[in-house]
PQR file with spaces between the fields and no chain letter, atoms N, CA, C, O and H, PARSE charges and radii, in Angstrom:
ATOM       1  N    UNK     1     152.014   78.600  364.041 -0.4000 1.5000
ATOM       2  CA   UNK     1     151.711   77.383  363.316 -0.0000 2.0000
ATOM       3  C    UNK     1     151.925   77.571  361.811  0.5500 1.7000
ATOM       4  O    UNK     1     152.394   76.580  361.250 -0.5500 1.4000
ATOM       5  N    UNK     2     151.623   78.879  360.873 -0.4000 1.5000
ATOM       6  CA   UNK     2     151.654   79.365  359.813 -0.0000 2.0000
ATOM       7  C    UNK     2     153.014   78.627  359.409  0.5500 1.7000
ATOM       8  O    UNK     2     153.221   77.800  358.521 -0.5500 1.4000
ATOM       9  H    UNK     2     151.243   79.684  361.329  0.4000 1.0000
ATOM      10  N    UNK     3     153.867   79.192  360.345 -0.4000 1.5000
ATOM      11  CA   UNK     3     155.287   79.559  359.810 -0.0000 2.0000
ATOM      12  C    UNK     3     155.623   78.072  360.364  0.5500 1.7000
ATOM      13  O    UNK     3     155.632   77.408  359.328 -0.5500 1.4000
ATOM      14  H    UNK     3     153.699   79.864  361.066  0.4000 1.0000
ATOM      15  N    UNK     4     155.760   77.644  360.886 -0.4000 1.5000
ATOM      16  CA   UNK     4     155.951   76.056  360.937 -0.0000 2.0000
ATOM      17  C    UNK     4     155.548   74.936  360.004  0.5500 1.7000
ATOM      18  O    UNK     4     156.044   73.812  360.078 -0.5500 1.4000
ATOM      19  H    UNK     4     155.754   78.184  361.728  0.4000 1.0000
ATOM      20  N    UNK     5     154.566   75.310  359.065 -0.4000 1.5000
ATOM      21  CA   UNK     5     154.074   74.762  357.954 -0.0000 2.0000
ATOM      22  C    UNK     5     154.756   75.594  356.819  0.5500 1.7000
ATOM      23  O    UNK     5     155.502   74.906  356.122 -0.5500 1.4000
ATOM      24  H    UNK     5     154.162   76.223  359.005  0.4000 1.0000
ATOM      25  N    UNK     6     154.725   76.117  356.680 -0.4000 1.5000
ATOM      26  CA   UNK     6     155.745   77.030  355.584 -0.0000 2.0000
ATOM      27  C    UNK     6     157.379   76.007  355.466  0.5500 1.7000
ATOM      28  O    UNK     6     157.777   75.212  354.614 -0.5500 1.4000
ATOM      29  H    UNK     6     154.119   76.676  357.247  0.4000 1.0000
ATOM      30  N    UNK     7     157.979   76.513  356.754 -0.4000 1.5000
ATOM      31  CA   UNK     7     159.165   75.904  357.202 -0.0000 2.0000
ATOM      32  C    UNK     7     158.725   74.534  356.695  0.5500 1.7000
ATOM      33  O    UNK     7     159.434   74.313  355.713 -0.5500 1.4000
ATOM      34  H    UNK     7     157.656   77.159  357.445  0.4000 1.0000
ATOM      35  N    UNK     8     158.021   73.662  356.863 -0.4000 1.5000
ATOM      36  CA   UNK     8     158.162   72.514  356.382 -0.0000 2.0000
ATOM      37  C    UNK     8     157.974   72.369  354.470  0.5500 1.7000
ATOM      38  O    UNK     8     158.742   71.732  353.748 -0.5500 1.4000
ATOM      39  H    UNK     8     157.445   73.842  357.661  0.4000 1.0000
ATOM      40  N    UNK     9     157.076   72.944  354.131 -0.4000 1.5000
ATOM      41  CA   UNK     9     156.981   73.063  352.868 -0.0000 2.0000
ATOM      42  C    UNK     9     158.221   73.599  352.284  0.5500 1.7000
ATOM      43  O    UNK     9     158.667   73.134  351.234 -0.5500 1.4000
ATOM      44  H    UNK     9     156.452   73.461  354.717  0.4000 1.0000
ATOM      45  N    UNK    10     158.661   74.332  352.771 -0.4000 1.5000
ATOM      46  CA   UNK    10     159.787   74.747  352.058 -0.0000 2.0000
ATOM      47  C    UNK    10     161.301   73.303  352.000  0.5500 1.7000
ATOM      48  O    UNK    10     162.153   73.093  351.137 -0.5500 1.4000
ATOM      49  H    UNK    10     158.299   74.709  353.623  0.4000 1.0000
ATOM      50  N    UNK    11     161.073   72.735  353.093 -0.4000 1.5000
ATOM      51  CA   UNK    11     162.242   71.655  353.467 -0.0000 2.0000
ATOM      52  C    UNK    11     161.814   70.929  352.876  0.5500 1.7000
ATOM      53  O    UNK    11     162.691   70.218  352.387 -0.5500 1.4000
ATOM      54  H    UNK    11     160.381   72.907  353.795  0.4000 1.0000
ATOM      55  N    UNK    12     160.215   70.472  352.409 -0.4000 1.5000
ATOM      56  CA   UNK    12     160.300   69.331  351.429 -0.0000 2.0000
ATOM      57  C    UNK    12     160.891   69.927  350.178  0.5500 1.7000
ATOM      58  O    UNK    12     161.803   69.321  349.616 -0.5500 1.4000
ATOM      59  H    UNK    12     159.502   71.050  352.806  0.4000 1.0000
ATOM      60  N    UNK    13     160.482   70.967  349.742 -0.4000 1.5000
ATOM      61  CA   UNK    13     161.177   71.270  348.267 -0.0000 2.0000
ATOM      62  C    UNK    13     162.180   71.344  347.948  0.5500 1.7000
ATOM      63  O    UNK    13     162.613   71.177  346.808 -0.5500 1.4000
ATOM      64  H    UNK    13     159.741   71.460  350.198  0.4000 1.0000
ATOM      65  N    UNK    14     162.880   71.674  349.123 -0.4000 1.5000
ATOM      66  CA   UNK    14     164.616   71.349  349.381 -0.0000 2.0000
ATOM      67  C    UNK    14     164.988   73.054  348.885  0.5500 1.7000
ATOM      68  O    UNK    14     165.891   73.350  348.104 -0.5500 1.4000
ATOM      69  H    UNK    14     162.528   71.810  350.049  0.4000 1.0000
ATOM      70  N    UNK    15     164.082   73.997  349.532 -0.4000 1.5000
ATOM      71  CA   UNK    15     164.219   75.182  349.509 -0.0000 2.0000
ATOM      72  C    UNK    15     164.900   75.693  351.078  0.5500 1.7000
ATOM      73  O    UNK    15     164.602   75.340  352.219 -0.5500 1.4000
ATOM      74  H    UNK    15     163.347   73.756  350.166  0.4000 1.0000
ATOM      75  N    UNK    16     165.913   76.653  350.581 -0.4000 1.5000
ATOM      76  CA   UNK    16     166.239   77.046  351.890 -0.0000 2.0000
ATOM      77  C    UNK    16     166.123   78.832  351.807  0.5500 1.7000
ATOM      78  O    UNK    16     165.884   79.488  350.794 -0.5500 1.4000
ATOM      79  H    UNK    16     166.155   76.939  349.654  0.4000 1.0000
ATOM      80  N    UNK    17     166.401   79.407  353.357 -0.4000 1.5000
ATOM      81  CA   UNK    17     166.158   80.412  353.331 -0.0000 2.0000
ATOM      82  C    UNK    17     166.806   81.714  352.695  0.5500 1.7000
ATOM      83  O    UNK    17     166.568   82.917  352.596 -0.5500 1.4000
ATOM      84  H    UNK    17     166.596   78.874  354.180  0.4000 1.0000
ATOM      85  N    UNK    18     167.897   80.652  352.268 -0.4000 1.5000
ATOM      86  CA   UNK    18     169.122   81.785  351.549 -0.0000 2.0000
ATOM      87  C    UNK    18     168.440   81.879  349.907  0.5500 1.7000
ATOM      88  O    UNK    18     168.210   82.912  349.279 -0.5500 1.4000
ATOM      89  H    UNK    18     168.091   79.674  352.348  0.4000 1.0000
ATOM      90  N    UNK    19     168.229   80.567  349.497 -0.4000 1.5000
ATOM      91  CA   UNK    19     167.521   80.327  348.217 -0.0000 2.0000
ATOM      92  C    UNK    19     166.499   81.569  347.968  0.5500 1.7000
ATOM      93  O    UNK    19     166.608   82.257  346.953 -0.5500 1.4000
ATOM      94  H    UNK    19     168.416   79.727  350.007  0.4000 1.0000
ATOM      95  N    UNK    20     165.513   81.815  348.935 -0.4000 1.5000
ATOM      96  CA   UNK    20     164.773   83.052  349.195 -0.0000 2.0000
ATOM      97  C    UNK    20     164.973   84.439  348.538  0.5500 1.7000
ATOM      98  O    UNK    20     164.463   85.054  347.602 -0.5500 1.4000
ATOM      99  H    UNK    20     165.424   81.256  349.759  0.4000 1.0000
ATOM     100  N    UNK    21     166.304   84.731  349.786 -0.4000 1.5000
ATOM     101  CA   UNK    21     166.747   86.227  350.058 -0.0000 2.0000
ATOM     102  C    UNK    21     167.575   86.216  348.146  0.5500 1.7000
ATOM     103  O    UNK    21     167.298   87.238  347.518 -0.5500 1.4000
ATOM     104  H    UNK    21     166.718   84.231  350.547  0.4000 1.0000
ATOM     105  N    UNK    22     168.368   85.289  347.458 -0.4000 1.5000
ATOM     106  CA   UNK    22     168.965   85.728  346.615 -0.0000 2.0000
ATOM     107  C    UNK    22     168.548   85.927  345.246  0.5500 1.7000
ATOM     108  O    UNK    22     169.086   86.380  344.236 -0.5500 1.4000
ATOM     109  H    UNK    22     168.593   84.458  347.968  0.4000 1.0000
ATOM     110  N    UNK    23     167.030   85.279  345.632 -0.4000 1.5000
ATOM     111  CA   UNK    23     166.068   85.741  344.488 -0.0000 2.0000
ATOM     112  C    UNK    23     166.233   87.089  344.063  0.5500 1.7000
ATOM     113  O    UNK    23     165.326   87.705  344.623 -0.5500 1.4000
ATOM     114  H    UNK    23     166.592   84.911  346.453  0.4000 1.0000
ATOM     115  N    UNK    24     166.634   87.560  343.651 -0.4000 1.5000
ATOM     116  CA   UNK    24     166.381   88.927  342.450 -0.0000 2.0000
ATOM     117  C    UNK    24     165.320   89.768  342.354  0.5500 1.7000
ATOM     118  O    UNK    24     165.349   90.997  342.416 -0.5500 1.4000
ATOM     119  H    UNK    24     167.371   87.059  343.197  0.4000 1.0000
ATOM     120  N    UNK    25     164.348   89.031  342.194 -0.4000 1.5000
ATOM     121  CA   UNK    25     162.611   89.458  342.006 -0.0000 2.0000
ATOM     122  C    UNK    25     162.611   89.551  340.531  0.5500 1.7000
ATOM     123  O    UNK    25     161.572   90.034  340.081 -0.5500 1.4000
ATOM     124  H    UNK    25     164.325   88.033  342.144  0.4000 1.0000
ATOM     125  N    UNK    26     163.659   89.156  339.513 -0.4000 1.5000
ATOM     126  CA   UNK    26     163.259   89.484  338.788 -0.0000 2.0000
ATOM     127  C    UNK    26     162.643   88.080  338.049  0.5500 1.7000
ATOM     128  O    UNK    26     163.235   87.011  338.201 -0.5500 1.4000
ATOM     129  H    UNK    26     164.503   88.764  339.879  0.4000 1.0000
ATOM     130  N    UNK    27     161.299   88.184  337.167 -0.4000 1.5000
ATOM     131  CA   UNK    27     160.868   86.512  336.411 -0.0000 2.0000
ATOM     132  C    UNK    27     161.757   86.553  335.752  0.5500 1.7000
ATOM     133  O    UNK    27     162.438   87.567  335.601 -0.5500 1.4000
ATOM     134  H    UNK    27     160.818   89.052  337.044  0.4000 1.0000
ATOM     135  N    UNK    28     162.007   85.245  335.096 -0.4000 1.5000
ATOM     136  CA   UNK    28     162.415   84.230  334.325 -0.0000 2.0000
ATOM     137  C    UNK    28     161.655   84.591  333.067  0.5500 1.7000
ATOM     138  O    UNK    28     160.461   84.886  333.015 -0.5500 1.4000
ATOM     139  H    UNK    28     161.454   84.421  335.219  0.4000 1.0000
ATOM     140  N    UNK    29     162.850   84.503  331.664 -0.4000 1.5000
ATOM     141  CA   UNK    29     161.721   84.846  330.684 -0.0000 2.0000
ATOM     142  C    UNK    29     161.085   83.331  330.054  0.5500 1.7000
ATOM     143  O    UNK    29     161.540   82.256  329.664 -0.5500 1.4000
ATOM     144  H    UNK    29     163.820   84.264  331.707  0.4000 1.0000
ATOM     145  N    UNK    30     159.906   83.906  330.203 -0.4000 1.5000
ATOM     146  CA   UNK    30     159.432   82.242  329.538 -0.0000 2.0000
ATOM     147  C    UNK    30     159.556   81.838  328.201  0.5500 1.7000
ATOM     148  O    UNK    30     159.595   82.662  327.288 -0.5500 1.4000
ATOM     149  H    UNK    30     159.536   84.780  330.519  0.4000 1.0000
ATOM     150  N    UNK    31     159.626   80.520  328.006 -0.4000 1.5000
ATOM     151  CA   UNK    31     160.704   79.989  326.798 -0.0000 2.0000
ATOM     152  C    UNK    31     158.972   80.238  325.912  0.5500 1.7000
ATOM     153  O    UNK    31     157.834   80.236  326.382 -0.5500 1.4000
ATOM     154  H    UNK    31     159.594   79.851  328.748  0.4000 1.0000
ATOM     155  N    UNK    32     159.455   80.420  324.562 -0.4000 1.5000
ATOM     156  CA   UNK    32     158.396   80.331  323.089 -0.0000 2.0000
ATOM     157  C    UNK    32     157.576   78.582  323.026  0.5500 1.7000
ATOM     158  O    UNK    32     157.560   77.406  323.392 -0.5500 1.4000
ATOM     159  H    UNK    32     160.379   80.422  324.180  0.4000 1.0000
ATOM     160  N    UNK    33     157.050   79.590  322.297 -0.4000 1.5000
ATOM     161  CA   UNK    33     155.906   78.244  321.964 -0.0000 2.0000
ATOM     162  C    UNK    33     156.369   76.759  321.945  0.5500 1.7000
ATOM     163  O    UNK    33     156.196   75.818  322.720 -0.5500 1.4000
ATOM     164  H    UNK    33     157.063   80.544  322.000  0.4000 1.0000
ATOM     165  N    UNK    34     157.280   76.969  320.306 -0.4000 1.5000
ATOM     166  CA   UNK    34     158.512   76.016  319.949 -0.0000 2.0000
ATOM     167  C    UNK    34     159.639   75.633  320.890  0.5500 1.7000
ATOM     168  O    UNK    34     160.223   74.591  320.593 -0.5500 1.4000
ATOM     169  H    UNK    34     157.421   77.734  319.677  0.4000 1.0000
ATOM     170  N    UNK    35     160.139   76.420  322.198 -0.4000 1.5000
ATOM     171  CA   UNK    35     160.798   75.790  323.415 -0.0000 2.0000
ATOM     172  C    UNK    35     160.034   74.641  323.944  0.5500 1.7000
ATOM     173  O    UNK    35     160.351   73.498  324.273 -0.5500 1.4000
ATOM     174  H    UNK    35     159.664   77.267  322.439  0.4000 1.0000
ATOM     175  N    UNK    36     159.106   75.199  323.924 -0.4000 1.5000
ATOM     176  CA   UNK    36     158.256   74.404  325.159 -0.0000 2.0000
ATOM     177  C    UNK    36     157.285   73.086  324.687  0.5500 1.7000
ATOM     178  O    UNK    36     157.102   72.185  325.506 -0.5500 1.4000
ATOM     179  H    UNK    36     158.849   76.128  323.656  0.4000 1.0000
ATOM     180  N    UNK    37     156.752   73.020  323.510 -0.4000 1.5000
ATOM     181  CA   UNK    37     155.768   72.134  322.790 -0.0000 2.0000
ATOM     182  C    UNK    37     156.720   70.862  322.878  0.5500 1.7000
ATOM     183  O    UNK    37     156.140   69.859  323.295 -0.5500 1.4000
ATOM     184  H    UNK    37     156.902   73.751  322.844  0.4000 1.0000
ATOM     185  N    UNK    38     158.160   70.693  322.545 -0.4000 1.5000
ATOM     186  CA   UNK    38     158.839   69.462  322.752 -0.0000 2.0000
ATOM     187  C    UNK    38     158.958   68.776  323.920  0.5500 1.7000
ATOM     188  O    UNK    38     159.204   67.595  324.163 -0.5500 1.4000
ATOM     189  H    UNK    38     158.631   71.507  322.206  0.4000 1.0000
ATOM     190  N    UNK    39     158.660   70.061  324.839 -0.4000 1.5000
ATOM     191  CA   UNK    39     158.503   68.884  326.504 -0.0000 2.0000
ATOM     192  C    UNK    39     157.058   68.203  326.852  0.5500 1.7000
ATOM     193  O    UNK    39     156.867   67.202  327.543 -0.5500 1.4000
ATOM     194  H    UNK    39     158.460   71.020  324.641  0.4000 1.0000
ATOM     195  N    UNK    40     155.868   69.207  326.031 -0.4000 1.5000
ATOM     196  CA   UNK    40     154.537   69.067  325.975 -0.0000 2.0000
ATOM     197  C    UNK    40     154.717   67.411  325.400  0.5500 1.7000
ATOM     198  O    UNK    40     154.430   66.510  326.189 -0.5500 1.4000
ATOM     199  H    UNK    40     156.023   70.020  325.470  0.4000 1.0000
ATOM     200  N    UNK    41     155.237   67.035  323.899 -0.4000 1.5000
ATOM     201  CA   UNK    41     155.419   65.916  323.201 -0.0000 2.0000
ATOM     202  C    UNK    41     155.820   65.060  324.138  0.5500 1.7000
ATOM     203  O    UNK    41     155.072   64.337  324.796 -0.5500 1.4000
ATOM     204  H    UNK    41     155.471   67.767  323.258  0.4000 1.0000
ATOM     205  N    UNK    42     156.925   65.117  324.214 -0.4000 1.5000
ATOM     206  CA   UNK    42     157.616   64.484  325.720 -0.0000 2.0000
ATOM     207  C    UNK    42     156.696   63.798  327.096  0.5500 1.7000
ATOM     208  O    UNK    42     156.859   62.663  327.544 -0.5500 1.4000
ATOM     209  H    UNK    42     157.532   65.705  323.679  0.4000 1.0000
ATOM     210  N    UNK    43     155.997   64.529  327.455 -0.4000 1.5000
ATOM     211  CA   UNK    43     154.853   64.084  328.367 -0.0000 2.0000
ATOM     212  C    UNK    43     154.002   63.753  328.170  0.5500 1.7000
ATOM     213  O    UNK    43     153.422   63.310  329.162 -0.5500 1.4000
ATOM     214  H    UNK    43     155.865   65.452  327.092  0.4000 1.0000
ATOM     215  N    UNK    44     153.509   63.702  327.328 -0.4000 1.5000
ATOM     216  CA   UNK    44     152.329   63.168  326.559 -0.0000 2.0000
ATOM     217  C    UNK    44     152.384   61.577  326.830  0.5500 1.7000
ATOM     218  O    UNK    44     153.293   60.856  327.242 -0.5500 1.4000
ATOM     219  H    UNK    44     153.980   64.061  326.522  0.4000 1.0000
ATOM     220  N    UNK    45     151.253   61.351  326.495 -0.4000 1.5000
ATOM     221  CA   UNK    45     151.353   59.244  325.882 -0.0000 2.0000
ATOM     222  C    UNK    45     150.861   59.412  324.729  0.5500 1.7000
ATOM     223  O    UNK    45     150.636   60.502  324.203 -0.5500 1.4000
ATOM     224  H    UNK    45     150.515   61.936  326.160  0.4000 1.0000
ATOM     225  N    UNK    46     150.648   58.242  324.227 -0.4000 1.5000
ATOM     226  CA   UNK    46     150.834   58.158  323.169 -0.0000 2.0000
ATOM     227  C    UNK    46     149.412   58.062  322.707  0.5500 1.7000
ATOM     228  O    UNK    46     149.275   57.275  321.770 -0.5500 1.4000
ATOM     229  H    UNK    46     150.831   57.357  324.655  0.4000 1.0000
ATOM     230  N    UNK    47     148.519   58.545  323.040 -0.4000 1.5000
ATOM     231  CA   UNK    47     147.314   58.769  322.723 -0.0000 2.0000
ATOM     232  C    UNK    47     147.236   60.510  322.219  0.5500 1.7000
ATOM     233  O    UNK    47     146.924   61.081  321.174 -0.5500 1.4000
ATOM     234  H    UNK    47     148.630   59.184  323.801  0.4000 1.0000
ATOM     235  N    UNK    48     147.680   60.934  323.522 -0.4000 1.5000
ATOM     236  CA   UNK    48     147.441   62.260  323.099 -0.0000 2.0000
ATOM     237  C    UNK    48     148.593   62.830  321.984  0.5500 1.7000
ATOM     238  O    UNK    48     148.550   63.985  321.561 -0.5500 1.4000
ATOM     239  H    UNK    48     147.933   60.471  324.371  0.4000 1.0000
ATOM     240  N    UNK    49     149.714   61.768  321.537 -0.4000 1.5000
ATOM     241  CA   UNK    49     150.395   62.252  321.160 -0.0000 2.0000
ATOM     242  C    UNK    49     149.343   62.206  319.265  0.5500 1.7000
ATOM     243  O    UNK    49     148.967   63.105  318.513 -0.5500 1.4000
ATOM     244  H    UNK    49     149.750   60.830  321.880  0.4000 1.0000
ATOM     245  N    UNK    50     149.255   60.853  319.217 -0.4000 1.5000
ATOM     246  CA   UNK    50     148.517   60.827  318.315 -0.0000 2.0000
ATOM     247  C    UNK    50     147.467   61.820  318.241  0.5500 1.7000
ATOM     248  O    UNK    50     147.566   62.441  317.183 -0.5500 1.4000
ATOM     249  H    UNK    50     149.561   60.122  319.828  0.4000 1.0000
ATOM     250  N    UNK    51     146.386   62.255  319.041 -0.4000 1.5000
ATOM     251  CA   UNK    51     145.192   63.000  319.235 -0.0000 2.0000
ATOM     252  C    UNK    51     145.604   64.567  318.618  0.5500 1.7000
ATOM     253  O    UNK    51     145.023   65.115  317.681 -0.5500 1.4000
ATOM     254  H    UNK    51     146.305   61.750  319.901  0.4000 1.0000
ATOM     255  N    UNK    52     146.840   65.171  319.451 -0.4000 1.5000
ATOM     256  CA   UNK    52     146.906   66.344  319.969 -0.0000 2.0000
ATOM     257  C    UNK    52     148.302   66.635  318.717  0.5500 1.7000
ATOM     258  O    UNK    52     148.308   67.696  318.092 -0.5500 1.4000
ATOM     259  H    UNK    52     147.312   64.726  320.213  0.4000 1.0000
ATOM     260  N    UNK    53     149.279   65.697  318.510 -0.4000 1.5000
ATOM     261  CA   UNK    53     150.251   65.965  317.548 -0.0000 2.0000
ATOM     262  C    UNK    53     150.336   67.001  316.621  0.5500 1.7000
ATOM     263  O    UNK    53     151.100   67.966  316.614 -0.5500 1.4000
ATOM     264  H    UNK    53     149.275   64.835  319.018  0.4000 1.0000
ATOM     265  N    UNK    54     148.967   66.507  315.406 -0.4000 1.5000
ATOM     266  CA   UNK    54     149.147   67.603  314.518 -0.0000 2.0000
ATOM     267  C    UNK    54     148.586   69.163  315.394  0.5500 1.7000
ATOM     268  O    UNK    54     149.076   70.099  314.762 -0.5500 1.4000
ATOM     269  H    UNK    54     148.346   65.723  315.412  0.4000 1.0000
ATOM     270  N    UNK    55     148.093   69.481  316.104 -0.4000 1.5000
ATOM     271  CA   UNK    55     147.678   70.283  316.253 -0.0000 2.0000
ATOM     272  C    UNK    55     149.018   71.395  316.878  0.5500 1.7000
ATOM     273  O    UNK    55     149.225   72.573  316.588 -0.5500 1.4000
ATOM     274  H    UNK    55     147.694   68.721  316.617  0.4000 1.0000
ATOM     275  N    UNK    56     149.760   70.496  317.805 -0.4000 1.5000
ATOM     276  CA   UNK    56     151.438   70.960  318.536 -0.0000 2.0000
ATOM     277  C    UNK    56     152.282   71.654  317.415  0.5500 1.7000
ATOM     278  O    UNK    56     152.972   72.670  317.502 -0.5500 1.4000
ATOM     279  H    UNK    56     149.593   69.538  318.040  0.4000 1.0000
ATOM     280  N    UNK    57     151.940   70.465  315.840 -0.4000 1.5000
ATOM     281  CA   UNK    57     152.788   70.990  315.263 -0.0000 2.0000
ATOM     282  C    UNK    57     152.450   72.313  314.439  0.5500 1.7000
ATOM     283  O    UNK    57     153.384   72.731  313.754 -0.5500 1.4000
ATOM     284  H    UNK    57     151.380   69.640  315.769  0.4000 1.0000
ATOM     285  N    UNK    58     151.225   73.056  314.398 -0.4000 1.5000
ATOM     286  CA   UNK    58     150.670   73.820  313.768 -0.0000 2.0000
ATOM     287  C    UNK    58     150.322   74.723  314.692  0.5500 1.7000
ATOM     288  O    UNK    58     149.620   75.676  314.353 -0.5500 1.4000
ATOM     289  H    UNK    58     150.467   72.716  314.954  0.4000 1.0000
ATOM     290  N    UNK    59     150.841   74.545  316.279 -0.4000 1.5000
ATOM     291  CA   UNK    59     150.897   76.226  316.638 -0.0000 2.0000
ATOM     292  C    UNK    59     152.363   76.090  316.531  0.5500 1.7000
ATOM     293  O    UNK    59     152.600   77.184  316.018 -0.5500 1.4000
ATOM     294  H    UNK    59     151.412   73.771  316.554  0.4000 1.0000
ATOM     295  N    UNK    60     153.557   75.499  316.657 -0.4000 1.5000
ATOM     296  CA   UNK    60     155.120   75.512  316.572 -0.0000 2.0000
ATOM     297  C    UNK    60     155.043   76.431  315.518  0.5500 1.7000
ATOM     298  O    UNK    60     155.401   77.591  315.722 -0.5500 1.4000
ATOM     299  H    UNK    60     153.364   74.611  317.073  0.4000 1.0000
ATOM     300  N    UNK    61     154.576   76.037  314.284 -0.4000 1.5000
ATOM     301  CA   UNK    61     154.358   76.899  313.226 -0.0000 2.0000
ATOM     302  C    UNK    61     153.908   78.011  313.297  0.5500 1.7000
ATOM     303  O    UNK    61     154.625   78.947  312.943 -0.5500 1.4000
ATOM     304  H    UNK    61     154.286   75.095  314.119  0.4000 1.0000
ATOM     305  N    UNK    62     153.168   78.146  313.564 -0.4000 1.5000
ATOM     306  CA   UNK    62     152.189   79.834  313.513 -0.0000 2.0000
ATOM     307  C    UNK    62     152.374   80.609  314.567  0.5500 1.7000
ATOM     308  O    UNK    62     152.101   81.809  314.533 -0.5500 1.4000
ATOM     309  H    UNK    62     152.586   77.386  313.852  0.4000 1.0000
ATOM     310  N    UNK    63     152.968   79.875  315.856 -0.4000 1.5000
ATOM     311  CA   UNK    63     153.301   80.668  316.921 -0.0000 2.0000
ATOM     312  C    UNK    63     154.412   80.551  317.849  0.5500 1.7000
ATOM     313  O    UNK    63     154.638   80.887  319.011 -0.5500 1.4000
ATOM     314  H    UNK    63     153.190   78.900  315.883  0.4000 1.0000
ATOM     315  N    UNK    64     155.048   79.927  316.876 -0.4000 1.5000
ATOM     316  CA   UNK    64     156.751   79.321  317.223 -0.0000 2.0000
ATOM     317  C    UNK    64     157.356   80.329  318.347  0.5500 1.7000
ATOM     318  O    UNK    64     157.588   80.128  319.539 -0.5500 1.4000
ATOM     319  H    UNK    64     154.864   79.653  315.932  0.4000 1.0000
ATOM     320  N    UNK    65     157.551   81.635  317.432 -0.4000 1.5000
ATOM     321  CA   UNK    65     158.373   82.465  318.415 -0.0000 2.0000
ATOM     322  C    UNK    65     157.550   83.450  319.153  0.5500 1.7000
ATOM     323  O    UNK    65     157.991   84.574  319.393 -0.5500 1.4000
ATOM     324  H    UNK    65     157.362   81.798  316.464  0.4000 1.0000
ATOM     325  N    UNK    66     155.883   82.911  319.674 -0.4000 1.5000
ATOM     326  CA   UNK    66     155.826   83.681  320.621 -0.0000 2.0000
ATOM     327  C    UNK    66     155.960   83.471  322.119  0.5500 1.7000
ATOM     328  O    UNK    66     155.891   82.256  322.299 -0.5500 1.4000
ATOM     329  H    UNK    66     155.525   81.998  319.480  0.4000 1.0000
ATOM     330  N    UNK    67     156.092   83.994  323.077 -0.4000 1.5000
ATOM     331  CA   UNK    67     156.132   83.737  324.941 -0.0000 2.0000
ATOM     332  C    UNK    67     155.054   82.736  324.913  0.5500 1.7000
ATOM     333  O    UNK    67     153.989   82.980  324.347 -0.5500 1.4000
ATOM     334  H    UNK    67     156.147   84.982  322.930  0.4000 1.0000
ATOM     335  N    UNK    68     155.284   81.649  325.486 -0.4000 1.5000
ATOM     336  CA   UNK    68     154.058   80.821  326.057 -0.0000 2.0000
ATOM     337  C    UNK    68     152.912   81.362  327.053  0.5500 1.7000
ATOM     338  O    UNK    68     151.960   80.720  327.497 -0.5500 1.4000
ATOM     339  H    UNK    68     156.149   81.451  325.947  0.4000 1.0000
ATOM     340  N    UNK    69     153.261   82.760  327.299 -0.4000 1.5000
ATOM     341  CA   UNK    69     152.498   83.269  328.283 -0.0000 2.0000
ATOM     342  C    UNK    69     151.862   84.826  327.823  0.5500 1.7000
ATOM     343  O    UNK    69     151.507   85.806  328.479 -0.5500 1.4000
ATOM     344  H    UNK    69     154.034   83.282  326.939  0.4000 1.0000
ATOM     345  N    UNK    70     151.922   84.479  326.164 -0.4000 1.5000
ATOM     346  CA   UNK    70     152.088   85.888  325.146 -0.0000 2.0000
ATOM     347  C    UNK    70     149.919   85.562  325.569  0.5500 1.7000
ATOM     348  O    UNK    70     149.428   84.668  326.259 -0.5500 1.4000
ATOM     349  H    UNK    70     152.211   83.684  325.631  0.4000 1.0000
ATOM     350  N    UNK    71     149.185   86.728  324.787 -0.4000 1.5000
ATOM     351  CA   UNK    71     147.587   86.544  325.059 -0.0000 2.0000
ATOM     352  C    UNK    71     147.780   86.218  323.072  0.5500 1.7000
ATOM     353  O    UNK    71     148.474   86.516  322.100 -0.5500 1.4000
ATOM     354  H    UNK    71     149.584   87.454  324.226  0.4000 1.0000
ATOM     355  N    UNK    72     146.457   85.323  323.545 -0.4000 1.5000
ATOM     356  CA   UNK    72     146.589   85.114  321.645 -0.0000 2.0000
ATOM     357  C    UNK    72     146.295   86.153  320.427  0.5500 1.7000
ATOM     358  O    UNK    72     146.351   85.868  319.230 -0.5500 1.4000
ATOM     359  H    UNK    72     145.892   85.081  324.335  0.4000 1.0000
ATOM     360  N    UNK    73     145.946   87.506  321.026 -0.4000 1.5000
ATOM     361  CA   UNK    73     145.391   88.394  319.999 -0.0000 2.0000
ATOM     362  C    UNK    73     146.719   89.104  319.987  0.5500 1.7000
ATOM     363  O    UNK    73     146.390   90.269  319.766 -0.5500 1.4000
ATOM     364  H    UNK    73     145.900   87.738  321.998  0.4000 1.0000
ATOM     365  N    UNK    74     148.387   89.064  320.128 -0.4000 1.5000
ATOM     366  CA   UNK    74     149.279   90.014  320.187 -0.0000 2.0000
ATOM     367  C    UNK    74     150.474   89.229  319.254  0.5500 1.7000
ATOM     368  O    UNK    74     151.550   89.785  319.036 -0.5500 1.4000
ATOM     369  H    UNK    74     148.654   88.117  320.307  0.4000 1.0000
């Protein structure tokens, strides 16, 4: 049953089994602060854009070029 639910989860994602095996293992490097805060803007409405704005633009600044997945004391 496991694997019959798997199998389906995977067909909704439009994952197949080759997709799997040619994975690498290796991650993806994750994009910087400044990559990523413009899609953050992007999704936003316009509440939070107002709310949350200056604050997006003042880690872009101070933490532009670090990994989005960097710990904040490094």
């Amino acid at each position: 049953m496991a694997i019959a639910t798997a199998q389906q989860v995977l067909a909704h994602l439009g994952v197949t089994l080759t997709d799997l095996q040619s994975h690498t293992g290796e991650s993806a490097v994750p994009p910087t602060v400044a990559e990523y805060l413009p899609r953050v803007f992007a999704a936003a409405g316009p509440g939070a854009r107002r709310t949350y704005g200056t604050y997006w633009e003042r880690m872009a600044a101070a933490w532009g070029d670090r990994p989005v997945d960097a710990g904040c004391g490094q």
